[in-house]
C-alpha positions as CSV (number, residue, x, y, z in Angstrom):
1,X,44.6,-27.4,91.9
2,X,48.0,-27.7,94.0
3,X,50.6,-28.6,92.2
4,X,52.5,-31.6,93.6
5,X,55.7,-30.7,94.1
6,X,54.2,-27.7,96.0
7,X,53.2,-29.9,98.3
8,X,56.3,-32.0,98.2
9,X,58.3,-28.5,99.1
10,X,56.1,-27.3,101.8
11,X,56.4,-31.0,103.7
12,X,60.2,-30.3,103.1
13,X,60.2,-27.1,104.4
14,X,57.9,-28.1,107.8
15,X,60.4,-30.5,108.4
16,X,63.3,-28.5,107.9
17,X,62.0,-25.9,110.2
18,X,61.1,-28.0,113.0
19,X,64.4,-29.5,113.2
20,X,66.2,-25.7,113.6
21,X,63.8,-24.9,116.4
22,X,65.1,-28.0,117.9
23,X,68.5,-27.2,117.2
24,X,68.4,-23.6,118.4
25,X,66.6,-24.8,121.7
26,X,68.7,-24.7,125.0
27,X,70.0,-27.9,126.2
28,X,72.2,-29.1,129.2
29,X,74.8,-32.2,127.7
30,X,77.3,-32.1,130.0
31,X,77.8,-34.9,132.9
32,X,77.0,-33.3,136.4
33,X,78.0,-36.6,138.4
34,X,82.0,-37.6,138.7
35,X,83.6,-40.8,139.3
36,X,86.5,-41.0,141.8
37,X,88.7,-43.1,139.0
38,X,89.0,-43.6,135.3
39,X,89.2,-47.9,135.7
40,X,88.4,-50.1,138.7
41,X,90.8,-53.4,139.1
42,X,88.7,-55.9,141.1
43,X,91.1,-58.6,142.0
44,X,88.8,-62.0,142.6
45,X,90.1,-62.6,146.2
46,X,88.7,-59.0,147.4
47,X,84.6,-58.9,148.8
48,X,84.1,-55.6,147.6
49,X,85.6,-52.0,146.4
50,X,84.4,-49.1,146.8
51,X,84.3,-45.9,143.6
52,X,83.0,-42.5,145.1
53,X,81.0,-40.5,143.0
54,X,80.5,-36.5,143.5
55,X,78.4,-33.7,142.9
56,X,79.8,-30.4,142.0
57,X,77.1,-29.2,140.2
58,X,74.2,-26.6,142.1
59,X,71.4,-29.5,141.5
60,X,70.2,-32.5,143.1
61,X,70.6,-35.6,140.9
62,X,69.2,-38.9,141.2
63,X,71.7,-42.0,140.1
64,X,71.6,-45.2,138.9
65,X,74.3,-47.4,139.6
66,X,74.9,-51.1,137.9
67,X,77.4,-53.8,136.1
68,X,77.3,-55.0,132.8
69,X,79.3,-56.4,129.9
70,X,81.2,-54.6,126.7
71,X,78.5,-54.8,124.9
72,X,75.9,-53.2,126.9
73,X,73.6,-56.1,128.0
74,X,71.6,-56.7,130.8
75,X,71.1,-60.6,130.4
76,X,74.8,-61.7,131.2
77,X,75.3,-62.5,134.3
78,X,78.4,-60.8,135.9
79,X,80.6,-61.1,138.9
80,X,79.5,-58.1,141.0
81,X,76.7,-55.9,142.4
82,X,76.3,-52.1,142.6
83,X,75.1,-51.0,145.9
84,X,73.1,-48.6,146.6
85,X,71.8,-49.2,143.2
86,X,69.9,-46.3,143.4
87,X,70.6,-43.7,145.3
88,X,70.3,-39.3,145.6
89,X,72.7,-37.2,145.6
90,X,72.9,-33.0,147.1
91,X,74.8,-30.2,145.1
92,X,78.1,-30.8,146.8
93,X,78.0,-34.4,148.5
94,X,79.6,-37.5,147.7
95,X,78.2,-40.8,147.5
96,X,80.4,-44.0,148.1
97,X,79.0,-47.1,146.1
98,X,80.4,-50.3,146.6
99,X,80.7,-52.8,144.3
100,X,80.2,-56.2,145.7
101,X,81.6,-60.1,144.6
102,X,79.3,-62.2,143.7
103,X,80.2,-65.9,143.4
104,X,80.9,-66.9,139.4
105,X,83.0,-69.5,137.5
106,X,84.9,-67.0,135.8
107,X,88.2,-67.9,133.9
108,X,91.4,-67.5,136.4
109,X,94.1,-67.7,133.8
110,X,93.2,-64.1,132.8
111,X,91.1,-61.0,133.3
112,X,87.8,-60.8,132.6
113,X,86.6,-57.2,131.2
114,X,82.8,-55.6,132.7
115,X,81.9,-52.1,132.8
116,X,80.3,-49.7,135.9
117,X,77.7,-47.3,134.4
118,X,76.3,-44.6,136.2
119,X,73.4,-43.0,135.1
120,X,71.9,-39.4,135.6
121,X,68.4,-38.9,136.9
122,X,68.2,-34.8,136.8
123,X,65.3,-33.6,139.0
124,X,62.0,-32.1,137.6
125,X,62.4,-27.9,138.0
126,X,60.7,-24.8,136.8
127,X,62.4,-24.1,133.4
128,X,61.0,-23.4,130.6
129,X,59.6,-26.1,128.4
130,X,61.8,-25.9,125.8
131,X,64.6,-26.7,127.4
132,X,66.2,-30.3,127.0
133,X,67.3,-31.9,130.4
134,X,69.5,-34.6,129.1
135,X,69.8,-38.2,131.3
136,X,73.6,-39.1,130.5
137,X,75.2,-42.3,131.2
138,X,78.9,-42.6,132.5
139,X,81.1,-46.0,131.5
140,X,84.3,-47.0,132.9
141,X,86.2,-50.5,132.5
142,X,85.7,-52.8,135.1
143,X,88.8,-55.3,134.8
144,X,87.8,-58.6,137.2
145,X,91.6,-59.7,138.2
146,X,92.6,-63.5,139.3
147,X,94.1,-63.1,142.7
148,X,96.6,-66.0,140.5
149,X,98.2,-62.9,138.6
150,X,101.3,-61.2,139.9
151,X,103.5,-58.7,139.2
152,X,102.9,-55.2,137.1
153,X,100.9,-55.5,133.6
154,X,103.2,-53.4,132.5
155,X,106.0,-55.3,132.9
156,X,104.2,-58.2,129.8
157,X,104.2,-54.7,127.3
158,X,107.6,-56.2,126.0
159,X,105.9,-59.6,125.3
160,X,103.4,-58.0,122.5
161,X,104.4,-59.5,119.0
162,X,103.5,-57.1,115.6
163,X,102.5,-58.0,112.6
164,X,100.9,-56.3,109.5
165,X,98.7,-58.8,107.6
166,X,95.8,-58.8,104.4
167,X,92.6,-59.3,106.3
168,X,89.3,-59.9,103.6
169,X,91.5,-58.3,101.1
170,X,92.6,-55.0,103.3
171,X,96.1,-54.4,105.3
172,X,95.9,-54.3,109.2
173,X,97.9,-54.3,111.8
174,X,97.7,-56.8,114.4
175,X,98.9,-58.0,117.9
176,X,98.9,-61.1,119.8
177,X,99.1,-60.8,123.3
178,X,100.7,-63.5,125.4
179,X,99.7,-62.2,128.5
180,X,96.4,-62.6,130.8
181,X,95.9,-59.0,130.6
182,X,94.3,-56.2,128.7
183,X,96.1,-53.5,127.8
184,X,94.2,-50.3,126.5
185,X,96.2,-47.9,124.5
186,X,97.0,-44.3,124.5
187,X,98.9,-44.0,121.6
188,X,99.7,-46.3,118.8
189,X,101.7,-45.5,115.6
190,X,102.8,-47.5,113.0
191,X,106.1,-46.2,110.9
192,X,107.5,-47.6,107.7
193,X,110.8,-46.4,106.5
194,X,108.2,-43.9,104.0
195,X,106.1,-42.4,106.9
196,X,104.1,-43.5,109.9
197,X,100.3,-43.9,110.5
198,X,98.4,-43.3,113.6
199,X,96.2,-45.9,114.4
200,X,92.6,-45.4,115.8
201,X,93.4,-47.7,118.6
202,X,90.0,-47.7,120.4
203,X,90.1,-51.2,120.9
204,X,92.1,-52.9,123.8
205,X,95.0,-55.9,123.2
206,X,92.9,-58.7,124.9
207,X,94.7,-61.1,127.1
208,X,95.9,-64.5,125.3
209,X,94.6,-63.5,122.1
210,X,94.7,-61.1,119.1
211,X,93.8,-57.7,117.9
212,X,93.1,-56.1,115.1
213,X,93.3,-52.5,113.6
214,X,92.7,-51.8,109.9
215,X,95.8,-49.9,108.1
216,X,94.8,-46.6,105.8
217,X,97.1,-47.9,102.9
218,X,99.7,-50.6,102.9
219,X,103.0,-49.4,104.2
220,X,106.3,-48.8,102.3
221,X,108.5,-51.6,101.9
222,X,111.3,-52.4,104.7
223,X,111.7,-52.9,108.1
224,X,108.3,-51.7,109.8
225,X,108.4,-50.8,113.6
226,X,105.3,-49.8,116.5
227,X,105.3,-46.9,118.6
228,X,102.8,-46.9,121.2
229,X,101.7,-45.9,125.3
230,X,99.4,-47.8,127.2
231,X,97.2,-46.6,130.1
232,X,97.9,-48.6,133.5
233,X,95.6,-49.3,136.2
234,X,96.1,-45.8,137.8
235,X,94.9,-44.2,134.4
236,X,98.4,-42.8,133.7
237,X,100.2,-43.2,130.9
238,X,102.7,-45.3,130.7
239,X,106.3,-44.6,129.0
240,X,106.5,-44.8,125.1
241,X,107.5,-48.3,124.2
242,X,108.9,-49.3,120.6
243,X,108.5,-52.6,118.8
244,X,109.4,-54.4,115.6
245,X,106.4,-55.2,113.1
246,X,106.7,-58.1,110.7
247,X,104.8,-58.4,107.4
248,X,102.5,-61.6,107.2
């Protein structure tokens, strides 16, 4: 009679095993495609602009070109159209998409965030069956300007007001933004007169509202100050900037 934890073991083991073949199997993970920029600014007054994606690799891709919102949806509508939508591409070559206005009530006191994907459609060929041809899937900021806004982004940095604050219990750090603009940061450091803290700062300053980053521990007591870079519409970074925190 088996006994069953044998059988418990040998279920184990199968499993085990068939998870290290697919580890150990070949596999391609790395984008082929390349975007001509890092952002796009759309200001509201301009029909169209254009993003120019390459080829470098020795393969012919497929791609798969749209506009959608932070959080991945395809349901909410948004203010432009990528065309070609679909479209191939030859080792080597370039394709120019453009991304067309479409007409939208969007707000004009501020920007308005979407995203361009661009996916990759790798062509059937004759390698061996165990190895994975992975489809991956490009994102870059789409920022969806009022024509209304003036002047540099950059120059609103200085209006960013500080604050560490108990949120649900837990310290944080948080900044209100004045300004109608996002601003997506490079660096961000928070230093007590103790020690500092780098803060994961994945998440942009939204325009005419607040942010939020949680702290690791509470810092020391005295005055508190915020190091940080941003990343400007030409995807450089910007020259370190250094602000006063208050405690809330």
């Amino acid at each position: 009679m088996r006994h069953p934890t044998s059988s418990k073991f040998n279920l184990t083991s199968a499993y085990a095993l068939a998870i290290c073949m697919l580890l150990l199997a070949p596999f391609s993970a790395n984008a082929a495609l390349t975007i001509s920029s890092t952002r796009i600014i759309q200001p509201s007054d301009r029909q169209s602009t254009s993003i120019v994606v390459a080829n470098p690799s020795n393969r012919a891709y497929a791609a798969q070109a749209w506009i959608n919102t932070e959080a991945d949806d395809s349901t909410t509508a948004v203010p432009l159209i990528a065309s070609p939508a679909l479209f191939r591409i030859d080792p080597g070559s370039e394709q120019t998409v453009q991304l067309n206005r479409l007409p939208n009530d969007l707000p004009k006191d501020r920007e308005s965030l979407f995203f361009f994907n661009l996916q990759e459609i790798p062509q059937a060929n004759d390698k061996p069956d165990n190895v994975l041809n992975i489809a991956l899937r490009t994102r870059i900021k789409v920022f969806f300007r009022p024509s209304q806004l003036k002047g540099r982004p950059q120059n609103h940095l200085k209006n960013l007001t500080w604050s560490v604050q108990s949120i649900d219990g837990k310290p944080h750090l948080v900044v209100d933004n004045p300004s109608p603009y996002y601003f997506t940061f490079n660096q961000l450091t928070l230093i007590s007169p103790k020690g500092s803290e780098k803060i994961d700062a994945r998440k942009m300053a939204i325009p005419l509202g607040r942010q939020t980053y949680p702290l690791k521990t509470l810092p020391a007591q005295g005055n508190l100050k915020v190091d940080f870079t941003t990343i400007n519409d030409y995807g450089a970074i910007t020259p370190a900037m250094s602000s006063p925190a208050r405690r809330s």
